[in-house]
C-alpha positions as YAML, in Angstrom:
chain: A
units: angstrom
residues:
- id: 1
  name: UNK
  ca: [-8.05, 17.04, -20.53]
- id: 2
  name: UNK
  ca: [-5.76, 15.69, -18.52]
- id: 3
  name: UNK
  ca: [-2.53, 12.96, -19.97]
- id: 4
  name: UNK
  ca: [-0.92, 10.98, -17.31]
- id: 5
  name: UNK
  ca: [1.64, 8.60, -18.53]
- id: 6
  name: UNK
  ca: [3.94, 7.66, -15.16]
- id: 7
  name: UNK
  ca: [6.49, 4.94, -13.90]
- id: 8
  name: UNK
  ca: [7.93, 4.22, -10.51]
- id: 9
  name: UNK
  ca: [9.74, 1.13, -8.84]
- id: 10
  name: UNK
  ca: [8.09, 0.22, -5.62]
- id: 11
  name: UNK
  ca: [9.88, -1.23, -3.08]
- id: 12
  name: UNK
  ca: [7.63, -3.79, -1.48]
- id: 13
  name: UNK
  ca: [7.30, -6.89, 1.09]
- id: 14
  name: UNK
  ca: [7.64, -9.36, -1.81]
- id: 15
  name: UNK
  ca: [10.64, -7.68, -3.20]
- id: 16
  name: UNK
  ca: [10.63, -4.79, -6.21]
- id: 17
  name: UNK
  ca: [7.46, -4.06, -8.18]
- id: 18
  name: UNK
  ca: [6.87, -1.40, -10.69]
- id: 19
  name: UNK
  ca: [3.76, 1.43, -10.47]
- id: 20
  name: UNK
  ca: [3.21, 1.89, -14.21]
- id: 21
  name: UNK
  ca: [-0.09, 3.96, -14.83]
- id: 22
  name: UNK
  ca: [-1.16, 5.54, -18.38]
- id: 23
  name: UNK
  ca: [-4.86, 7.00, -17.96]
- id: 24
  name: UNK
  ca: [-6.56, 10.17, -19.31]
- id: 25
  name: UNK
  ca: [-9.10, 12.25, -17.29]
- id: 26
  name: UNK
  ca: [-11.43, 14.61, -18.53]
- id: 27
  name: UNK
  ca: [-11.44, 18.44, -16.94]
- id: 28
  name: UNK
  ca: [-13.99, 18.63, -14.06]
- id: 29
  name: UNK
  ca: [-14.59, 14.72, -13.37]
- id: 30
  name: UNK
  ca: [-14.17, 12.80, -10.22]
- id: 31
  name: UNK
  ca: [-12.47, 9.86, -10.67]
- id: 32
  name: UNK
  ca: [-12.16, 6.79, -7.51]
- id: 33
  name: UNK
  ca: [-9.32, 4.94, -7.40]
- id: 34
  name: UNK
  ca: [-9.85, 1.29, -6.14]
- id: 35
  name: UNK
  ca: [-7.50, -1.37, -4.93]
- id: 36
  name: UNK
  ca: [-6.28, -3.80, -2.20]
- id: 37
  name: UNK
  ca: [-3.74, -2.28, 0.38]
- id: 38
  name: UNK
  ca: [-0.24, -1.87, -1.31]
- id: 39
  name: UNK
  ca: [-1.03, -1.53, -4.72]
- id: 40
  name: UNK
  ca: [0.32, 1.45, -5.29]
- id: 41
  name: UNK
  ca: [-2.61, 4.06, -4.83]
- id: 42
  name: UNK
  ca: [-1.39, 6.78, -2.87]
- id: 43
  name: UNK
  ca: [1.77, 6.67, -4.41]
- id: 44
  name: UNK
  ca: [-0.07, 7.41, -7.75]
- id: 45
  name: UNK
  ca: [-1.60, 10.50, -5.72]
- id: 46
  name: UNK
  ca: [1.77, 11.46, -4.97]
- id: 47
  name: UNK
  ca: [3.27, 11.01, -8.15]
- id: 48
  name: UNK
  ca: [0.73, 13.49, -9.75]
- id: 49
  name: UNK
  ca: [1.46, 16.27, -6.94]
- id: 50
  name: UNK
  ca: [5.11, 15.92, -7.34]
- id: 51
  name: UNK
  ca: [6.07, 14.66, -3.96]
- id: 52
  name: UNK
  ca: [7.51, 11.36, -4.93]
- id: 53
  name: UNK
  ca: [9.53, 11.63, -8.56]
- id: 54
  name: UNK
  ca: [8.88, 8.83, -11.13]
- id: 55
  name: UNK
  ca: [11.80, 7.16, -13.14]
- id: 56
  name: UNK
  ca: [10.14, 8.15, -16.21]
- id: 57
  name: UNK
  ca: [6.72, 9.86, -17.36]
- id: 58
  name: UNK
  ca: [4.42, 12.59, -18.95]
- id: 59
  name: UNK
  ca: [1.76, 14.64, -16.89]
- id: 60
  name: UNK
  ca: [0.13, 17.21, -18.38]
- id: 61
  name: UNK
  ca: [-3.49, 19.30, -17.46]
- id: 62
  name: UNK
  ca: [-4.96, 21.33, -19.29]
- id: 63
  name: UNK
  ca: [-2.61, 21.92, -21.75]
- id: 64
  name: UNK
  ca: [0.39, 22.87, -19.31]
- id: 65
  name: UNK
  ca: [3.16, 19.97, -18.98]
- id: 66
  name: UNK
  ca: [3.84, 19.73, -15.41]
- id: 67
  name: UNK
  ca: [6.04, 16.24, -16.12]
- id: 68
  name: UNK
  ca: [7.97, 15.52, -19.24]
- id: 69
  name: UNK
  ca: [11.23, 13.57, -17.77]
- id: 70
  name: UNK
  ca: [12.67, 12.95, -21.85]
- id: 71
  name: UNK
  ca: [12.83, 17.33, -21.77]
- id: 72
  name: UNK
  ca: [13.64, 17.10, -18.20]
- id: 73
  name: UNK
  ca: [10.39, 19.40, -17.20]
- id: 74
  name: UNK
  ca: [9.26, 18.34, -13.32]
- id: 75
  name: UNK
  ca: [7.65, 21.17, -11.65]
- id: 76
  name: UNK
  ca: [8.21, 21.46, -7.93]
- id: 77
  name: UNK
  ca: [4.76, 20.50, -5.89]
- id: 78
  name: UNK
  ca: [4.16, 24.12, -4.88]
- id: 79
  name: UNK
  ca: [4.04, 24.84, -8.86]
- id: 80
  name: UNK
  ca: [1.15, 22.40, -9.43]
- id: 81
  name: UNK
  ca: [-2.16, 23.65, -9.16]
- id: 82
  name: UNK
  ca: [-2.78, 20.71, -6.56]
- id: 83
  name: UNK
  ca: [-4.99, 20.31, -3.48]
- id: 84
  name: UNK
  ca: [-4.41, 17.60, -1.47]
- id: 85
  name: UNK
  ca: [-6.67, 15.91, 1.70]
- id: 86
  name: UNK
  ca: [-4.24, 13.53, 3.56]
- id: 87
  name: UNK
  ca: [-5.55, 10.30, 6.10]
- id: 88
  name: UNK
  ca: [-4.33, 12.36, 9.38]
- id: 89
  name: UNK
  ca: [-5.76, 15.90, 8.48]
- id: 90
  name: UNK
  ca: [-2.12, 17.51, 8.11]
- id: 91
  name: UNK
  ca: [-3.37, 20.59, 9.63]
- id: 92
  name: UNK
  ca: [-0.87, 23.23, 11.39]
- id: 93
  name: UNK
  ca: [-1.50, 22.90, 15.65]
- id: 94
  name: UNK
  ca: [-0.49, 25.98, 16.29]
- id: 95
  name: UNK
  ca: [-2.74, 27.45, 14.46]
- id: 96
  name: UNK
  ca: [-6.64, 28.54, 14.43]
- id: 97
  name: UNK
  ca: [-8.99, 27.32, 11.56]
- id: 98
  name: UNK
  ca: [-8.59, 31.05, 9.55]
- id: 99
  name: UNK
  ca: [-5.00, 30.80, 10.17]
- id: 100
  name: UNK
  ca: [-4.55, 27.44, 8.56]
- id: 101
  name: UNK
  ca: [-6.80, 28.35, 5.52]
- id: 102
  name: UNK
  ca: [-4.98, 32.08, 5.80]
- id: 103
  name: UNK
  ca: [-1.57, 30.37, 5.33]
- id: 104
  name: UNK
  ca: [-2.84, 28.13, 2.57]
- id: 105
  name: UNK
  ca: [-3.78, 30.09, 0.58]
- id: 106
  name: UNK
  ca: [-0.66, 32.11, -0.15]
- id: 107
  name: UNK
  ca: [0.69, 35.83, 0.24]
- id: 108
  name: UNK
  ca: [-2.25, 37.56, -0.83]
- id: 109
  name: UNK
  ca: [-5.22, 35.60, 0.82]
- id: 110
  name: UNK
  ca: [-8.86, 35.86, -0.09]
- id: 111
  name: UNK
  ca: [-10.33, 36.59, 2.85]
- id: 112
  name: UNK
  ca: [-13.62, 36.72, 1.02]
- id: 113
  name: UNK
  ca: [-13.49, 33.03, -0.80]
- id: 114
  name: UNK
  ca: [-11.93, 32.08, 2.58]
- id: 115
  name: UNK
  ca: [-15.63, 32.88, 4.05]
- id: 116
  name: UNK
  ca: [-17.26, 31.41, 1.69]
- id: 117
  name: UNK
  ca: [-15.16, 28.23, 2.03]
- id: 118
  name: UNK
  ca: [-15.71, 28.11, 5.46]
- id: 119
  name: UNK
  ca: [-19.53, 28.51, 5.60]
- id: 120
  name: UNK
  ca: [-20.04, 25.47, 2.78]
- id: 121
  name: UNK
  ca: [-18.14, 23.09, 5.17]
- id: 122
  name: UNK
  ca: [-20.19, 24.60, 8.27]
- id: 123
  name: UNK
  ca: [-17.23, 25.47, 10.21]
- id: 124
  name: UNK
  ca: [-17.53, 29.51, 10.10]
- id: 125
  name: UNK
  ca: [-18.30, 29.94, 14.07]
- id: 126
  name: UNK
  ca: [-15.07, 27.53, 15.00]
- id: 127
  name: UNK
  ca: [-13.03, 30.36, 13.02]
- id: 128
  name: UNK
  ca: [-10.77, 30.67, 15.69]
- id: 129
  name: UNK
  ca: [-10.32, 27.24, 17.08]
- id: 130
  name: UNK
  ca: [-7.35, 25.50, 16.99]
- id: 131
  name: UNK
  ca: [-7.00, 21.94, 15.26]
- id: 132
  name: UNK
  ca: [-6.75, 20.43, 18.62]
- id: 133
  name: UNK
  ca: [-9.94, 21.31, 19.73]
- id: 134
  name: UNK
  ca: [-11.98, 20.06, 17.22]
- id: 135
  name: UNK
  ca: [-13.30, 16.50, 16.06]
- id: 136
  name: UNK
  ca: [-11.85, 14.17, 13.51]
- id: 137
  name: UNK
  ca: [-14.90, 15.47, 11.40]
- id: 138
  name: UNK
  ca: [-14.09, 19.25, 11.87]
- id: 139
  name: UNK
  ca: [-10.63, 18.70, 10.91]
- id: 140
  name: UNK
  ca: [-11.82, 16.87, 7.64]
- id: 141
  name: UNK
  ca: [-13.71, 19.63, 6.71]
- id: 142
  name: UNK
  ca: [-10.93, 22.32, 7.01]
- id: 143
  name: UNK
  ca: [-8.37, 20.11, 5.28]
- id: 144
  name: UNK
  ca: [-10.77, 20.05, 2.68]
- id: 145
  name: UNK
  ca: [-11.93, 23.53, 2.49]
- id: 146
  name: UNK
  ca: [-7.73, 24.34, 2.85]
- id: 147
  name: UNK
  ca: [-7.10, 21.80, 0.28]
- id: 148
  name: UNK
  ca: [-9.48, 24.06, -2.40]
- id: 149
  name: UNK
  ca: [-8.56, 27.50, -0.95]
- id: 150
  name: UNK
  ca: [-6.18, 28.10, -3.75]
- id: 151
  name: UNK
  ca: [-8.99, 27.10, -6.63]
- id: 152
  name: UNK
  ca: [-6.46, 23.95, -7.51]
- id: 153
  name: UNK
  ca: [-6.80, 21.91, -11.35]
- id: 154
  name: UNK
  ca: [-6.97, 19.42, -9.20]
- id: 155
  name: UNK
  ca: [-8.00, 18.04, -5.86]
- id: 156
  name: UNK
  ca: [-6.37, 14.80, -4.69]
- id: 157
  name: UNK
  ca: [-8.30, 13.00, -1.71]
- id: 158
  name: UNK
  ca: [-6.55, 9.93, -0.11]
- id: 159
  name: UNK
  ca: [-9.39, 7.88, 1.66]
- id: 160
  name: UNK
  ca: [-10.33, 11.35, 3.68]
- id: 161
  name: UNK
  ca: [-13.37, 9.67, 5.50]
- id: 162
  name: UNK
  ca: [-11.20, 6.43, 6.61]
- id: 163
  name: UNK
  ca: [-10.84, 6.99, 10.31]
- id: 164
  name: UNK
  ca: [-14.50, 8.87, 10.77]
- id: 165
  name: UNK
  ca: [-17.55, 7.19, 12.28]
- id: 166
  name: UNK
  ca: [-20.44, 5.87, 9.85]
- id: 167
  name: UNK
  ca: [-22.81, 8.69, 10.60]
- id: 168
  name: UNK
  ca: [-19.43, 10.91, 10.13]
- id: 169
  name: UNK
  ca: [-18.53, 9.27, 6.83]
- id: 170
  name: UNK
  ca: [-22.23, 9.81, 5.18]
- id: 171
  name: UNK
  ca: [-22.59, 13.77, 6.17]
- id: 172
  name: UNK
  ca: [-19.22, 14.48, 4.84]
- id: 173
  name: UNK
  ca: [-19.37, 12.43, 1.92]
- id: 174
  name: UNK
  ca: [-22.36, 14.60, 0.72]
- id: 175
  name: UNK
  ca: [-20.50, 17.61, 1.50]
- id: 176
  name: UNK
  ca: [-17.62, 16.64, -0.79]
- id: 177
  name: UNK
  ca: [-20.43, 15.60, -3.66]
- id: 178
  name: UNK
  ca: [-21.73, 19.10, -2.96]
- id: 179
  name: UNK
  ca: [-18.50, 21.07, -3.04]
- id: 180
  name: UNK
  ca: [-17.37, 19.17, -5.91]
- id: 181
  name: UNK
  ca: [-20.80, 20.14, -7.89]
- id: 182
  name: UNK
  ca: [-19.87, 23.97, -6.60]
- id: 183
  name: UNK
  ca: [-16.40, 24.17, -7.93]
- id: 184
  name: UNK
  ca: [-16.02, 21.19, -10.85]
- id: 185
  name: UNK
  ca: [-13.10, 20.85, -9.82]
- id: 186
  name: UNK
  ca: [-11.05, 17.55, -11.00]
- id: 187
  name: UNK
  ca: [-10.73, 15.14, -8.49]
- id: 188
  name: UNK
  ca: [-9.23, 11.38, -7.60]
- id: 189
  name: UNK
  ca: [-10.02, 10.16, -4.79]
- id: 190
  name: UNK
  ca: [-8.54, 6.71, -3.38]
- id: 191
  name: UNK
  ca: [-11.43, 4.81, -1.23]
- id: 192
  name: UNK
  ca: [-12.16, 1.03, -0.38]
- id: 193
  name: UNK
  ca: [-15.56, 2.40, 0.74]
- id: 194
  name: UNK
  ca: [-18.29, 1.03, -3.09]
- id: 195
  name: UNK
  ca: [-20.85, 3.54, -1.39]
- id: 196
  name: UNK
  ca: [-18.39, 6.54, -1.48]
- id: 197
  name: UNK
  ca: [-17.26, 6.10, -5.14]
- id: 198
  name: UNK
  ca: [-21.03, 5.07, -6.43]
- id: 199
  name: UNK
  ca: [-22.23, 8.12, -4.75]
- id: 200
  name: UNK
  ca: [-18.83, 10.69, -5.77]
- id: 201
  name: UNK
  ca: [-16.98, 9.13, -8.99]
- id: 202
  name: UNK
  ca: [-18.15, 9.14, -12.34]
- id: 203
  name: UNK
  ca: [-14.96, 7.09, -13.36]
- id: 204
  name: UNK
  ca: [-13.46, 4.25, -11.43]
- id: 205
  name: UNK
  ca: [-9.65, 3.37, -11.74]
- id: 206
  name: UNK
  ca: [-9.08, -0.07, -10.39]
- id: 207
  name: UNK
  ca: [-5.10, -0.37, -9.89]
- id: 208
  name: UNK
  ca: [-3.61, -4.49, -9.83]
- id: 209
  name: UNK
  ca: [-0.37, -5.47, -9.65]
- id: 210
  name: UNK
  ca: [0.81, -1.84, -10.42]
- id: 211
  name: UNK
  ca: [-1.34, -1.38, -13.18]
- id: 212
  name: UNK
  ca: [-4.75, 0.15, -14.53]
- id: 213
  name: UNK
  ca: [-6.34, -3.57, -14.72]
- id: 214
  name: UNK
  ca: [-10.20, -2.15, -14.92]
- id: 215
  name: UNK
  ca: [-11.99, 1.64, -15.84]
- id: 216
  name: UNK
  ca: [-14.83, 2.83, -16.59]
- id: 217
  name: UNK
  ca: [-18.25, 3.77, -14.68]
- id: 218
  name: UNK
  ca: [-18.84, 2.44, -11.33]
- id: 219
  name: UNK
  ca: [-21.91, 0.55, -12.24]
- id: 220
  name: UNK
  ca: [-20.53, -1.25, -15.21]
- id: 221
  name: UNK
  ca: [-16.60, -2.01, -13.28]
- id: 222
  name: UNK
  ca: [-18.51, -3.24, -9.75]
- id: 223
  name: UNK
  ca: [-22.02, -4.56, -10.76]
- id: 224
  name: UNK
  ca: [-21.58, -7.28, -12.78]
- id: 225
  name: UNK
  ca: [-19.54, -9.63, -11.14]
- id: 226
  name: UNK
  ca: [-20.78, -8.49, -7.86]
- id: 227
  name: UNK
  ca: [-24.37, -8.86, -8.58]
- id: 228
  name: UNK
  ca: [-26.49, -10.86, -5.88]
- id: 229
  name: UNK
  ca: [-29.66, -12.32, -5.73]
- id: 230
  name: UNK
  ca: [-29.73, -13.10, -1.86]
- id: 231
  name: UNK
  ca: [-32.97, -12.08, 0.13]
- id: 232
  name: UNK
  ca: [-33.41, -10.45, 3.35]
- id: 233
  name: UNK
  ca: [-30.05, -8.29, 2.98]
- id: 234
  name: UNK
  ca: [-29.70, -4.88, 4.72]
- id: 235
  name: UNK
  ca: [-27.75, -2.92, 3.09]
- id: 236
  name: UNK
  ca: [-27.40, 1.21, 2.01]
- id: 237
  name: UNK
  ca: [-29.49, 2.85, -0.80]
- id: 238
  name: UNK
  ca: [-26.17, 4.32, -3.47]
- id: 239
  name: UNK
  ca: [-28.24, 5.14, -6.56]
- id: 240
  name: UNK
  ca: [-31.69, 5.61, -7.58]
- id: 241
  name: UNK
  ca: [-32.56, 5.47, -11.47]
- id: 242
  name: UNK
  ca: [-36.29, 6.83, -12.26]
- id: 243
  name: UNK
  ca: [-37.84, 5.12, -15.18]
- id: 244
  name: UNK
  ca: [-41.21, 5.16, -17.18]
- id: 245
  name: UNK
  ca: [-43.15, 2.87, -15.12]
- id: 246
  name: UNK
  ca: [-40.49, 1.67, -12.16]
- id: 247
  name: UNK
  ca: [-37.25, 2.47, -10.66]
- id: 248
  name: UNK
  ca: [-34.18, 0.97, -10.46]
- id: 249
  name: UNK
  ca: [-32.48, 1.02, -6.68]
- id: 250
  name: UNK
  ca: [-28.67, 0.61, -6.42]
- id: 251
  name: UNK
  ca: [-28.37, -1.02, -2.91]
- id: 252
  name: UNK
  ca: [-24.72, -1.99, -1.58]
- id: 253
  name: UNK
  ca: [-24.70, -4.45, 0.90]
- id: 254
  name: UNK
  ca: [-21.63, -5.63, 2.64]
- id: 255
  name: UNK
  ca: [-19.35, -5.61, -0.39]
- id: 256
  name: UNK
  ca: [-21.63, -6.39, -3.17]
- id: 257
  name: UNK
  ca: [-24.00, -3.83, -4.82]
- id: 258
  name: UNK
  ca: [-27.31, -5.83, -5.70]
- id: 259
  name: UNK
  ca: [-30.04, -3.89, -8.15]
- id: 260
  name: UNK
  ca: [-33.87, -4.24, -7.65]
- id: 261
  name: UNK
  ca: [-36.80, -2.18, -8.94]
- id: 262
  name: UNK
  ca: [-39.42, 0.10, -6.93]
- id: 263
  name: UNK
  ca: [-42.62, 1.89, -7.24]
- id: 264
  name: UNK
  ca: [-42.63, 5.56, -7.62]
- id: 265
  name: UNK
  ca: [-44.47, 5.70, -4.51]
- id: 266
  name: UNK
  ca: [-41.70, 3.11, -2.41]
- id: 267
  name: UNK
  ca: [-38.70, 5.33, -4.60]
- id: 268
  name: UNK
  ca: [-39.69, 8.47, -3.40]
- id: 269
  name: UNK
  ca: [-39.70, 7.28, 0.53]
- id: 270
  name: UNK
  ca: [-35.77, 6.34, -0.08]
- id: 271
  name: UNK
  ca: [-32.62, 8.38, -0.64]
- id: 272
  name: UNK
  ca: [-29.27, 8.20, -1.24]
- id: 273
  name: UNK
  ca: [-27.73, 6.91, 2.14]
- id: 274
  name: UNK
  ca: [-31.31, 5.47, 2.93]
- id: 275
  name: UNK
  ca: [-30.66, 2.18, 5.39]
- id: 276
  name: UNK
  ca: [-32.83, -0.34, 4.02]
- id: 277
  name: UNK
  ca: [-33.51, -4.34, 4.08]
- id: 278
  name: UNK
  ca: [-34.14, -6.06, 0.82]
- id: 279
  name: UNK
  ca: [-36.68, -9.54, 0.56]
- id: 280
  name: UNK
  ca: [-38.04, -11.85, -1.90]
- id: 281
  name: UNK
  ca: [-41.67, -12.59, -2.03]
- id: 282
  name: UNK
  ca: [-42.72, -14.87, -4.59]
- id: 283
  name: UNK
  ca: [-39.63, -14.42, -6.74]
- id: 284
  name: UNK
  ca: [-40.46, -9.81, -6.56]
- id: 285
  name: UNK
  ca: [-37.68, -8.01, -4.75]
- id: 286
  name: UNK
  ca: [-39.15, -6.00, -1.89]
- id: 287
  name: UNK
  ca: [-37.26, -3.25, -0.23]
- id: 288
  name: UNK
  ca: [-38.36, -2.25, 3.20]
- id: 289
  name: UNK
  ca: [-36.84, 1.19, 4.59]
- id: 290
  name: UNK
  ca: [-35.50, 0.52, 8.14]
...
């Protein structure tokens, strides 16, 4: 389990605001953190890996305190068990893929789990590239397979997929869904993107006015007051729910996530990431893969 109990004055456009965020996260989850620009997300993020310092707070994972500022405990960043994915990649220039993951990974590297790393995120024959040579989606993939080289509690991911394409933004989104299922390892991960947390978080965080003002799971903080009942919508297949006799299809479309129900036989031509277009016919939802 993981306590976090923090508090930090923000100095903002409007004048002084303060971050104040008291949450508990269960070992092994992936959590999304949602809110408008400014609210105070990635300073959470960088709160928990001790680059920014709070006024006053409590962090503790698994069972080790890593913030208690009434016993004046605050370990230093490179003493939390952290991984963190930055916006602009962060990687070193100078040096090649293996170097960066190499140098990551400390004085005794594991040139093994470094392999490994570097096959899940398909990057093993660009080795010995250099960061300028690749694509914004290379890079994303070796700041994340850097950002777990060390086996961190924790992986932090601050809207990673942000400045990719579409087509970009759906292959690595099921490579982080796939690594995360590999390696359980905790995760938060701050995204405007519905279709990335419905299809990564179990466990949305929804941060107003410097404050936790909405949690729980994505269906039950997003659907309900987002619910439409518009026809002939395109929009992207996020979750599929088999039942007895029909299935339920999660669709988000623009910023709204709309549910219908399928056949077995129309479920089983869709998938997650599907493009599809959604119409009424005599008052039955029809979904039509595109």
């Amino acid at each position: 389990m993981i306590r976090i109990q923090v508090r930090k004055t923000l100095s903002m456009s409007e004048g002084e605001k303060a971050l104040q965020i008291e949450t508990s996260l269960e070992t092994g989850s992936f959590t999304a953190i949602y809110g408008r620009s400014g609210a105070g997300k990635t300073t959470f993020l960088r709160l928990l890996a001790g680059l920014i310092q709070p006024e006053q707070g409590y962090i503790e994972v698994d069972g080790q305190v890593w913030l208690d500022t009434q016993k004046k405990i605050n370990l230093p960043p490179q003493k939390r068990s952290i991984g963190f994915v930055f916006q602009d990649f962060a990687l070193f220039p100078n040096m090649t893929v293996l170097e960066n993951l190499q140098y990551a990974s400390g004085n005794k590297p594991d040139q093994e789990f470094i392999k490994q790393l570097l096959t899940m995120v398909s990057m093993e024959k660009l080795a010995h590239r250099k960061p300028t040579t690749l694509s914004g989606g290379q890079k994303q993939r070796i700041a994340l397979a850097r950002a777990l080289v060390r086996r961190p509690s924790i992986l932090l991911l601050d809207e990673p997929l942000s400045a990719l394409d579409q087509e970009m933004r759906h292959k690595l989104r099921e490579e982080i869904h796939l690594l995360h299922r590999q390696f359980q390892t905790t995760t938060l991960l701050v995204s405007h993107d519905l279709a990335e947390i419905y299809r990564l978080a179990n466990k949305v965080l929804i941060i107003e006015e410097g404050s936790i003002s909405k949690s729980g799971k994505p269906d039950e903080v997003f659907s309900e007051k987002r619910l439409s009942s518009k026809i002939q919508l395109t929009g992207e297949v996020v979750r599929i729910v088999p039942g007895e006799v029909v299935y339920i299809i999660e669709i988000l479309t623009g910023n709204s996530i709309i549910k219908t129900i399928a056949t077995k036989e129309e479920a089983e031509q869709l998938a997650i990431g599907s493009q599809v277009m959604v119409f009424s016919k005599a008052f039955n939802p029809i979904i039509k893969k595109l």
